[in-house]
C-alpha positions in Angstrom: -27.3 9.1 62.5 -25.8 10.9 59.4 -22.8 11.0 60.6 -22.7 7.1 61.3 -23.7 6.1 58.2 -21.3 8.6 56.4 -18.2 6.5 56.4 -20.5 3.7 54.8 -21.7 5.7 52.4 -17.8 6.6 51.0 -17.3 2.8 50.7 -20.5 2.1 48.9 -19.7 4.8 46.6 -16.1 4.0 46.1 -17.3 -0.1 45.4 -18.9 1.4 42.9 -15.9 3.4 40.9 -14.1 0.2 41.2 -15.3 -0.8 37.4 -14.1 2.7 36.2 -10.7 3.0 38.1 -9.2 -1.1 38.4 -8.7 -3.6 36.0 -10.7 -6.4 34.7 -8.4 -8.6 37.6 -9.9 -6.3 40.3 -13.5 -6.4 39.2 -13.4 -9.5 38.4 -12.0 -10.3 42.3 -14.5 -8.1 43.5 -17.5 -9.7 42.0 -16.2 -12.6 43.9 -15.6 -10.5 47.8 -19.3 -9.3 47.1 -21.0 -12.1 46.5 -19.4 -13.9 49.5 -20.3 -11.2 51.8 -24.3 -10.9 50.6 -24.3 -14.9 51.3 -22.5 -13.5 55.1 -25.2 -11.2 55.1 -27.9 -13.7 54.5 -26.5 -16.0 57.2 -25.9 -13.4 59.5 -30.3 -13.2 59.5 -30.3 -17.2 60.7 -27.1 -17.6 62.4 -26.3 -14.3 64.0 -29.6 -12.6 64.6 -31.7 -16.0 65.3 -28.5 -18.1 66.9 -29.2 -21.4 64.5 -26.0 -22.2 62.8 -27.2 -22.7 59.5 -24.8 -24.8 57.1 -28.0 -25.4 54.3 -27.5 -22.2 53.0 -25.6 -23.5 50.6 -28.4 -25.4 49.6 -30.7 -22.3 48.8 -27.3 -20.9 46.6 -27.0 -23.9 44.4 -31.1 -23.7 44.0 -30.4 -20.3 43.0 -28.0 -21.3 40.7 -30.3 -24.4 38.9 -33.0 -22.3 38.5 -31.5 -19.6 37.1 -30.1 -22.3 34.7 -32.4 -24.5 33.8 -34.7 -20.8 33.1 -32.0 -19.8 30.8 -30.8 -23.0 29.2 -33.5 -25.0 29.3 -36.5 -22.7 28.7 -34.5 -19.5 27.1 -36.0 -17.1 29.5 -34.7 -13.9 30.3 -31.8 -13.3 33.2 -34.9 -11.3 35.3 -37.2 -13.9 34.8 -34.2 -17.1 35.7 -33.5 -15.2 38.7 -36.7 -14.9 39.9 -37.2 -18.3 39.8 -34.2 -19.6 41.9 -35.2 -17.2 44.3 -38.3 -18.5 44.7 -36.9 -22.0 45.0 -34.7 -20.8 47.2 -37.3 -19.7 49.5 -39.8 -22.7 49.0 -36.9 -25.0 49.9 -36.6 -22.7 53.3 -40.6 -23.0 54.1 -40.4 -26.6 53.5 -37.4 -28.1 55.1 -37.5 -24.8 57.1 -40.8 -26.2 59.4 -39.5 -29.6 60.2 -35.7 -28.8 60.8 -36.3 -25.7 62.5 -37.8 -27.5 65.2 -34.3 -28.9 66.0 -31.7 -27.2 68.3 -28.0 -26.3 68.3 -25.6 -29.3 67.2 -28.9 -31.2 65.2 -29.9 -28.5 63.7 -26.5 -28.1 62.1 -26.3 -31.8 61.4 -29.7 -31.6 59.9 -28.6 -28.9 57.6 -25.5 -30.4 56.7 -27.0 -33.3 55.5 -29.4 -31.2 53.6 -26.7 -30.3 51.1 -25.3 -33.5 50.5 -29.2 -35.0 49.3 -29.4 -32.1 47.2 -26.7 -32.6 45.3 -27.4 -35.7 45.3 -30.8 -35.2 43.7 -30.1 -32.3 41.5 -27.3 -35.2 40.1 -29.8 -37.5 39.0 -32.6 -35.0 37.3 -32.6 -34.6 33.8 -33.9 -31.0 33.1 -31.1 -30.2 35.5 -28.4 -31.4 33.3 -27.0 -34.6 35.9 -24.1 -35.0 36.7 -22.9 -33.4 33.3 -24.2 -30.1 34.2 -25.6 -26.9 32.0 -24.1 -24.7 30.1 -25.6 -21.0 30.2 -25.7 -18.3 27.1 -22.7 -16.3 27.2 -23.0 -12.9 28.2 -19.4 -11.0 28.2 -19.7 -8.1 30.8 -18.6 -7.8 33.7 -19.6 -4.5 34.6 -23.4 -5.8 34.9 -22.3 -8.4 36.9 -20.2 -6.2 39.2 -23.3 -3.7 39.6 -25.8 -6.4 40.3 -23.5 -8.0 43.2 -23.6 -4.7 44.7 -26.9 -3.9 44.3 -27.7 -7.1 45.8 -25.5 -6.6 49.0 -26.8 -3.2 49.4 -29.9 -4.5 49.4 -29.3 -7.2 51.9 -27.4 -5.1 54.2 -30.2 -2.5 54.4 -32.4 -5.4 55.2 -30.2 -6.2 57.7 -30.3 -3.3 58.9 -34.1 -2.5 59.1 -33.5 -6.5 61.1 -31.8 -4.8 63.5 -34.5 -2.1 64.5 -37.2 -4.5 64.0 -39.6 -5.8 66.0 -39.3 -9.0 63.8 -35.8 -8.7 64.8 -35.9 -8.0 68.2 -38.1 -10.9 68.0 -35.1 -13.2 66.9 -32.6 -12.2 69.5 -35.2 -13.0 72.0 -35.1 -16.6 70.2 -31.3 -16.5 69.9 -30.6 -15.5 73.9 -33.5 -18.2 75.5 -35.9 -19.4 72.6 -38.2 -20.9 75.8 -38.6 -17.0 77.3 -39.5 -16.2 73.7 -42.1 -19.1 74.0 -43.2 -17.8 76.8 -43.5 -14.3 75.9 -45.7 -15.2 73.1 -43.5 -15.8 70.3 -44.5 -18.1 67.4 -40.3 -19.0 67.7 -41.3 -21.9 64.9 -42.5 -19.2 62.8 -40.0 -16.3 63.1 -37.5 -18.8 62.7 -38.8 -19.9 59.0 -39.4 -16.6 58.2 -35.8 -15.9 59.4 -34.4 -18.5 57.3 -36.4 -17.8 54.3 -35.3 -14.3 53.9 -31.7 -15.4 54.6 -32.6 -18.1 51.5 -33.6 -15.9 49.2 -30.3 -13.9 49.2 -28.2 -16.7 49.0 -30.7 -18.3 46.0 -30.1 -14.6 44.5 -26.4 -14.4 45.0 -26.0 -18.2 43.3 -27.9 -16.6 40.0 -26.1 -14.1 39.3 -22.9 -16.2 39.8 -24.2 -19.1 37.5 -24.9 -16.2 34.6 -21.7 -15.1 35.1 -19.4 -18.2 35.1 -22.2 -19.7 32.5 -21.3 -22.8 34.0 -22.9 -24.9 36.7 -22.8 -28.8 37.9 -24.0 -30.4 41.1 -20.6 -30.1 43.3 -19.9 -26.6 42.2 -23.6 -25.7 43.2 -23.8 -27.2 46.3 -20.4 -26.7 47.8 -20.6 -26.8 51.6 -17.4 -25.0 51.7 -19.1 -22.2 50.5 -21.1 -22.5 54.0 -18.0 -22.4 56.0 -17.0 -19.4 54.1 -20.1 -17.5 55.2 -19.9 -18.9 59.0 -16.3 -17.7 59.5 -16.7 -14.7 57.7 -19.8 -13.6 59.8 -18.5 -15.0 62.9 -15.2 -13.0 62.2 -16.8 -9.4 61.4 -19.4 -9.7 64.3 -22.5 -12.0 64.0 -25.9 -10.4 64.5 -23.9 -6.8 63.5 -25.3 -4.8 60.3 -21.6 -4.6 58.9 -19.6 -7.3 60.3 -20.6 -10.2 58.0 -19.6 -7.3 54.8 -16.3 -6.5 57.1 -15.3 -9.9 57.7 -15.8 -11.0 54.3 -14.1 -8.0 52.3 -11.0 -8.8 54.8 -10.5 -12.5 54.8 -11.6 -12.6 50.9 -8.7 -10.1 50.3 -6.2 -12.1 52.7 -7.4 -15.3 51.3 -6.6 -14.3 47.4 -3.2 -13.2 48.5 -2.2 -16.3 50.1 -3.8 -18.3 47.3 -1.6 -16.9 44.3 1.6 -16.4 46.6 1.5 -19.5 49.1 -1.4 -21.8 47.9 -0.4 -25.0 50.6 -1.2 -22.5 53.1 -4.4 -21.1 51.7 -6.3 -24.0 52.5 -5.6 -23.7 56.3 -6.2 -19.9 56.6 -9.8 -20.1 56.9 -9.8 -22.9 59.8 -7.0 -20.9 61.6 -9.3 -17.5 61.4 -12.0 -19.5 63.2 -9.8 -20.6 65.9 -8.8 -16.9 66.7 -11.5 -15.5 66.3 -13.6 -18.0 68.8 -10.7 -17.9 71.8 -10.1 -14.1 71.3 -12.9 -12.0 69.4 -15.9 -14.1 69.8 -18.5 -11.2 69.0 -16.4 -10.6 66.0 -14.0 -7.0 64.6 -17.4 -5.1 65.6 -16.5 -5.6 69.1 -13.0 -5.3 69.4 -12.9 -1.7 68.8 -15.4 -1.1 71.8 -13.8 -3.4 74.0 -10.6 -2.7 73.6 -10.9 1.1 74.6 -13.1 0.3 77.6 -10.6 -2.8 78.8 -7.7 -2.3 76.8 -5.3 -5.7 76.2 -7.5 -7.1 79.3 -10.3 -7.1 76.4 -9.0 -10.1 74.8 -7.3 -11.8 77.9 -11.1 -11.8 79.1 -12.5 -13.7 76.3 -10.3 -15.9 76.8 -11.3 -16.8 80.0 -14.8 -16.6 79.6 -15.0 -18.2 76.4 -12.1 -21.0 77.2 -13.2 -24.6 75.3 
């Protein structure tokens, strides 16, 4: 077990000398990769563990962000206290909508969601402690050391819940939802209320994650919040590193982050197709994600990927 975790260890710690060896650029693009891959994380606990393709999380960020805001600008609370309460919103708007929506299956629960962002912005847009459509302006704080720390606390955090996930019984308890939710049923699963529970935990890492960005940018509005791009960001980079894996979602997202930036400032027209063209490959020929291939490939060698082809043809 040591021994397994010993490689992760080495890349946790070396995260964290990023701030004392690389320039402001580099922490400043690293704050960024982190924060994408704690919202992978989160959606890895509803899309990859529990099998519901989850594209509200993007929802439970912007509530993150608002109440962080509207604590901080609005009331002059402390960071703590503003964070604390987008995470709670985060995960009242997961309990709520959760119950109904979660009740859904495969392509309406995705449509469901979906259309969950767009009425939240749409909301958020017309409330007036919220700023409108004009948006809020947060108290500078220059430092982006704090910022750095806190996004890696926060995915530490979220990949050790992950992981305890993983050797759960709660978690076992999703897989048995995600593989035939009606065996769970049967088996004397309350599928309704793992699934909530799932998705409220994945919401309050999201609703975290959209804080700590809000303080940091000190500047939020309604279609920055609630960007459902961001949602296809965590999908592919889950589904890329391994969905319902403890490190795929961090892989996926370090990797395609780092690709993504390059592209971006050397070939920007192409940028914008990268992502949907890593989804494509990655469904027709690594469809359990860069967790898998490693395993399957020495067991079946090229065969591996000529396999999922087959099986996994559209």
């Amino acid at each position: 077990m040591t021994r397994r975790w010993l490689p992760v260890a080495v890349a946790a710690a070396a995260l964290a000398a990023v701030p004392w060896l690389g320039s402001e650029t580099l922490v400043q693009y690293g704050i960024n990769a982190i924060l994408l891959a704690t919202l992978a994380q989160g959606w890895n606990i509803i899309g990859g563990f529990t099998g519901y393709p989850s594209f509200g999380n993007s929802v439970f960020y912007g509530l993150g962000t608002y109440g962080t805001a509207i604590a901080m600008a609005q009331y002059h609370l402390p960071f703590g206290v503003g964070l604390a309460v987008g995470a709670v919103l985060g995960a009242a708007c997961a309990v709520v909508f959760g119950l109904p929506i979660l009740r859904l299956r495969g392509p309406y629960f995705a449509i469901a969601t979906l259309g969950l962002s767009a009425v939240m912005s749409a909301i958020i847009a017309n409330v007036e402690i919220a700023g409108k459509n004009i948006g809020l302006i947060l108290p500078l704080f220059r430092g982006d050391l704090l910022f750095y720390e806190l996004s890696l606390g926060l995915l530490v955090l979220a990949t050790a819940t992950v992981a305890w996930v993983s050797r759960s019984r709660f978690g076992a308890g999703l897989v048995a939802i995600r593989e035939n939710e009606d065996a769970a049923q049967v088996m004397g699963i309350d599928t309704t209320r793992w699934k909530v529970m799932a998705l409220t935990l994945s919401a309050v890492f999201s609703a975290l994650a959209g804080g700590i960005h809000a303080y940091w940018i000190t500047f939020i509005d309604p279609a920055s919040a609630f960007d459902s791009t961001l949602n296809v960001k965590m999908v592919i980079m889950t589904v890329f590193g391994g969905p319902g894996t403890v490190l795929g979602p961090v892989v996926g997202a370090f990797l395609l982050s780092a690709i993504s930036e390059v592209l971006a400032s050397n070939v920007s027209t192409v940028a914008g197709a990268f992502y949907g063209l890593v989804i494509v490959l990655a469904v027709v020929f690594i469809p359990r994600g860069l967790m898998d291939v490693s395993s399957g490939f020495r067991r079946m060698g090229w065969r591996y990927f000529a396999d999922n082809v087959r099986r996994h043809r559209l």
